[in-house]
Backbone bond lengths (Angstrom), bond angles and torsions (degrees), N, CA, C in turn:
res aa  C-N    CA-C-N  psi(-1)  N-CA   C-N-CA  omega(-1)  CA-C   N-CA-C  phi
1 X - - - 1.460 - - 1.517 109.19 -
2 X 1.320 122.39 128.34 1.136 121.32 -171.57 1.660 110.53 -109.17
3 X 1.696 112.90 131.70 1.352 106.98 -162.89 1.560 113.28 -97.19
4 X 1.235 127.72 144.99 1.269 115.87 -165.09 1.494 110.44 -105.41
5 X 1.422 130.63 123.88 1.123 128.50 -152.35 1.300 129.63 134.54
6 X 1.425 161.58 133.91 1.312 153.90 -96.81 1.022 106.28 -115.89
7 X 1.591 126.20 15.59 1.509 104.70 176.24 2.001 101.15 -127.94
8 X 1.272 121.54 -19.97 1.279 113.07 175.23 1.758 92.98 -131.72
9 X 1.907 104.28 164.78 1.201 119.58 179.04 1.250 92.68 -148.27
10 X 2.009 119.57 -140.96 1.144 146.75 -164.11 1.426 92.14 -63.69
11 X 1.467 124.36 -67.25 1.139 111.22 -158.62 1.689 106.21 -104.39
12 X 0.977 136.46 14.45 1.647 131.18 156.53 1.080 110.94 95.40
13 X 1.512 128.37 8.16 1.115 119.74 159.76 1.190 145.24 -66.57
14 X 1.437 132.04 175.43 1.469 124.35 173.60 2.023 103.54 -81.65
15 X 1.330 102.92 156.19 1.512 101.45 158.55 1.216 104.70 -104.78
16 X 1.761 112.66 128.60 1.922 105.67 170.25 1.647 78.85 -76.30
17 X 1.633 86.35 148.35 1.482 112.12 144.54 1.831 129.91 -43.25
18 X 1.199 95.48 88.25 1.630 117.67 154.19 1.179 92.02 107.22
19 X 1.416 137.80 17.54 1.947 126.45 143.57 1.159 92.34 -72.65
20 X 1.682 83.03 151.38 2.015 104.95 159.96 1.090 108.99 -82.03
21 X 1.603 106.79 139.73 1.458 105.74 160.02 1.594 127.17 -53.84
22 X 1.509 124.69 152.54 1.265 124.15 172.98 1.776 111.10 -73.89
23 X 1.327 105.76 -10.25 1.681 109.59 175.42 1.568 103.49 -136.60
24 X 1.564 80.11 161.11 1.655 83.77 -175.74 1.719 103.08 -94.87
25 X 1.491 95.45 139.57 1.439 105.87 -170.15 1.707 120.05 -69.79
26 X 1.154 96.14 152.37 1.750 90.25 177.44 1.566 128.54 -56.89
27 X 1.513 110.68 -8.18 1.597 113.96 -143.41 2.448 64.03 -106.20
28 X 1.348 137.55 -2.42 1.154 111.71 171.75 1.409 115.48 -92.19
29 X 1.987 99.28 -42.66 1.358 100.06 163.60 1.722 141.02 -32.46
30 X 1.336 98.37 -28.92 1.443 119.75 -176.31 1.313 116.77 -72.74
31 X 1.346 87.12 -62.84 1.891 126.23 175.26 2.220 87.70 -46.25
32 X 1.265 113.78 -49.41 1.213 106.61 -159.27 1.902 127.05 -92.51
33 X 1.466 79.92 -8.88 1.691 108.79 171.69 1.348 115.96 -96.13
34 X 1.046 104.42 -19.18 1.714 123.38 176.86 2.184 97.44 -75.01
35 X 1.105 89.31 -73.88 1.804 93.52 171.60 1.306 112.99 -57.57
36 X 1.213 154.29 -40.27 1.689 142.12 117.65 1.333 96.91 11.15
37 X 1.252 113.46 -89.70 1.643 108.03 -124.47 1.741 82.72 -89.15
38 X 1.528 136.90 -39.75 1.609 116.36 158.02 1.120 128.45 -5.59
39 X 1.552 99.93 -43.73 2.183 106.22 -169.49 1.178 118.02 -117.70
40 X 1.696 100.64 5.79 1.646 99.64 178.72 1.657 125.55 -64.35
41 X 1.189 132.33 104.21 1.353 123.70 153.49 1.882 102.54 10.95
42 X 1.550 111.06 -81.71 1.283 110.04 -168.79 2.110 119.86 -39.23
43 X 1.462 99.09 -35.62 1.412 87.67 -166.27 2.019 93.32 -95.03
44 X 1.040 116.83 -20.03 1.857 107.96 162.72 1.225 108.13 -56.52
45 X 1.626 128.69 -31.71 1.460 112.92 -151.53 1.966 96.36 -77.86
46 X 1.714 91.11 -37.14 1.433 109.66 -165.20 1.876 108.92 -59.29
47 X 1.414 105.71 -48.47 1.564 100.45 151.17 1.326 135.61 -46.06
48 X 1.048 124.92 -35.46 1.782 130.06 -173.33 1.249 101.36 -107.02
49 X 1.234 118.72 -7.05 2.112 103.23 161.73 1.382 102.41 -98.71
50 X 1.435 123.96 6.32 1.871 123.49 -169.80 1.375 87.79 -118.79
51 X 1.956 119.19 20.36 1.790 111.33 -163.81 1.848 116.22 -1.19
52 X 1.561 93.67 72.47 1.384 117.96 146.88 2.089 99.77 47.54
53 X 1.807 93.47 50.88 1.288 87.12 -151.11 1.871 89.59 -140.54
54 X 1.344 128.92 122.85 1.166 139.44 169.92 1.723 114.70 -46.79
55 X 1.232 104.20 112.92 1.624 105.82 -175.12 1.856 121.24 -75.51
56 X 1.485 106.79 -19.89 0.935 135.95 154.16 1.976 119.72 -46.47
57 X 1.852 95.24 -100.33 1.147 76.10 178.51 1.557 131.92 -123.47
58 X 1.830 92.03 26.37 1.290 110.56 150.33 1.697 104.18 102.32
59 X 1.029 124.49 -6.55 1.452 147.79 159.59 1.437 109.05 -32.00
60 X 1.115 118.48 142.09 1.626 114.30 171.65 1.412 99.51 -127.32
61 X 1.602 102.39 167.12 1.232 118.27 164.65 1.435 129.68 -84.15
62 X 2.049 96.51 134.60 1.569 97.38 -173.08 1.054 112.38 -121.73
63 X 1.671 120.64 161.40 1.881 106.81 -177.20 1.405 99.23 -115.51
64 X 1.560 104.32 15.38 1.894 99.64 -154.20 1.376 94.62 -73.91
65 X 1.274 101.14 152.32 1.778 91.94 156.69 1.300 147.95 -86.14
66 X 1.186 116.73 136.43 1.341 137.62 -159.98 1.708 117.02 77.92
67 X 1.394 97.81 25.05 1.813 103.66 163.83 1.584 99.89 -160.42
68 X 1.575 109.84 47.75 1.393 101.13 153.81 1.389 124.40 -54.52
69 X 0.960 127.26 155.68 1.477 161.34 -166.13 0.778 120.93 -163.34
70 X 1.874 126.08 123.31 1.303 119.13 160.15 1.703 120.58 -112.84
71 X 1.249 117.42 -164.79 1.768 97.82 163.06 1.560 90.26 -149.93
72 X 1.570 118.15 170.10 1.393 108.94 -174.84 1.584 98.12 -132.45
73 X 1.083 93.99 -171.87 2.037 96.21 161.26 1.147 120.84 -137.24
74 X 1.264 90.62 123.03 2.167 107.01 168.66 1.249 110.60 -78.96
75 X 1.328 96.73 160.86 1.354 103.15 -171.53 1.969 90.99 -104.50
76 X 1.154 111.38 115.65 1.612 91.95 177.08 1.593 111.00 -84.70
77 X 0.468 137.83 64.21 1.844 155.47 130.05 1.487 116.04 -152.37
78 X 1.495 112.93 39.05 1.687 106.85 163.47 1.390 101.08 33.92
79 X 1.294 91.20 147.09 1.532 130.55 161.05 1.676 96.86 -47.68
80 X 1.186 124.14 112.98 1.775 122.37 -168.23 1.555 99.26 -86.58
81 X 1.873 109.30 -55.00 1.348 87.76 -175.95 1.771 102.39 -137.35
82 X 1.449 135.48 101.32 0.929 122.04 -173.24 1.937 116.50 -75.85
83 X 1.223 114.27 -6.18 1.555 108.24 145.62 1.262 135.69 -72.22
84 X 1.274 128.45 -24.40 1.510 137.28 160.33 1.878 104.97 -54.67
85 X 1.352 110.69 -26.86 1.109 122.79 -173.84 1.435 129.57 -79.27
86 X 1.163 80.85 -35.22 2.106 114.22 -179.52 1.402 100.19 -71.82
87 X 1.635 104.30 -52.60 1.989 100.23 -172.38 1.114 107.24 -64.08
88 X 1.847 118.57 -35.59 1.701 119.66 -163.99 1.493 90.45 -53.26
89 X 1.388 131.97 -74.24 1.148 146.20 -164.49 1.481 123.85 -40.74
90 X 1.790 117.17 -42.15 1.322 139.66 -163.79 1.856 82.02 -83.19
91 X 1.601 121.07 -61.03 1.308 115.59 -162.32 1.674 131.38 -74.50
92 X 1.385 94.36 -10.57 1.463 109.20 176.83 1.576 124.79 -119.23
93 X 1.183 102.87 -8.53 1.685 120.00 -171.51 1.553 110.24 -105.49
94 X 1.586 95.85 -86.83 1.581 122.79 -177.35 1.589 98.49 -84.00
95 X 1.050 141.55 82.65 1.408 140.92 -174.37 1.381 91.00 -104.10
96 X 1.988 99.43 174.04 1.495 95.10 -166.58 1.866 102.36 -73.92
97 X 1.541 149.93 164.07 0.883 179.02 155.80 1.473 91.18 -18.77
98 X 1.267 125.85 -75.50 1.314 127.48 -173.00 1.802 118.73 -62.68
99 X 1.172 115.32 35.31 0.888 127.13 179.20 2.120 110.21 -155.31
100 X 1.201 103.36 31.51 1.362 127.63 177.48 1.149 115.58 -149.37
101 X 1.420 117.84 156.01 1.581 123.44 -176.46 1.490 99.67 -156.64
102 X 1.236 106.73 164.84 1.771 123.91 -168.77 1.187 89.09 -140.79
103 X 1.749 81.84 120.35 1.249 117.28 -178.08 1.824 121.04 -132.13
104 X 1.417 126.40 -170.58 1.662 93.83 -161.90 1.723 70.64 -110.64
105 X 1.554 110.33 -163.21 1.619 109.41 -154.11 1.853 92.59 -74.99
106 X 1.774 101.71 -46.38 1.965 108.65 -168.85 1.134 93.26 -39.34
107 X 1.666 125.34 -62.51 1.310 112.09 -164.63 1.593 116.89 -78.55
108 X 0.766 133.35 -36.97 1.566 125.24 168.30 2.015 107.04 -47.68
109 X 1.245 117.23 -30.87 1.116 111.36 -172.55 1.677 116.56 -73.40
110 X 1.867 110.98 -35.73 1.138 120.88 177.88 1.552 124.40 -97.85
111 X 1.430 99.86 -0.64 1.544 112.42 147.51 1.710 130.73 -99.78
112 X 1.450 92.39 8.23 1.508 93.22 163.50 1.928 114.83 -108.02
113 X 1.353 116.52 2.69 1.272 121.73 -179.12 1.422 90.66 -92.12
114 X 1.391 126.41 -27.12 1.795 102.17 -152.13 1.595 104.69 -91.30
């Protein structure tokens, strides 16, 4: 189980105070899936078919002033497992280093067709 937070990660080490980690921590992944899903198509569409309108207690959103209102979106089955989420990301994205190379864009482009 991997704990999220500044003193253990992937490999169980300590962080001294004020090195960077060699991985990027979960608490950015979050931070960065969180801003994802803010701008996703999927959660705008889910606002404008709920016309910008609390399903609860039916409240809408206002920009007027002095009766802002906003409304947000739940996910109605929560986020189930945000570690299933962390590995998707760590194993297909952010993989370890030795399994990446820098390359200029031509070639990244004609090594991503083959």
């Amino acid at each position: 189980m991997m704990r999220v937070g500044r003193f253990t990660g992937l490999s169980g080490r300590l962080r001294e105070m004020g090195k960077r980690l060699e991985y990027t921590p979960n608490s950015k992944i979050r931070a960065n899936l969180r801003q994802l899903f803010l701008r996703s198509r999927e959660r705008g569409n889910a606002i404008k078919r709920d016309k910008y309108t609390c399903q609860c207690c039916g409240r809408k959103q206002s920009k007027a002033i002095g009766k802002e209102f906003k409304v947000q979106v739940h996910h109605k089955e929560g986020i189930l497992n945000w570690d299933k989420l962390f590995l998707a990301v760590r194993e297909y994205l952010l993989c370890n280093p030795d399994l990446l190379e820098t390359l200029c864009e031509e070639c990244h482009g004609k090594k991503g067709k083959q």
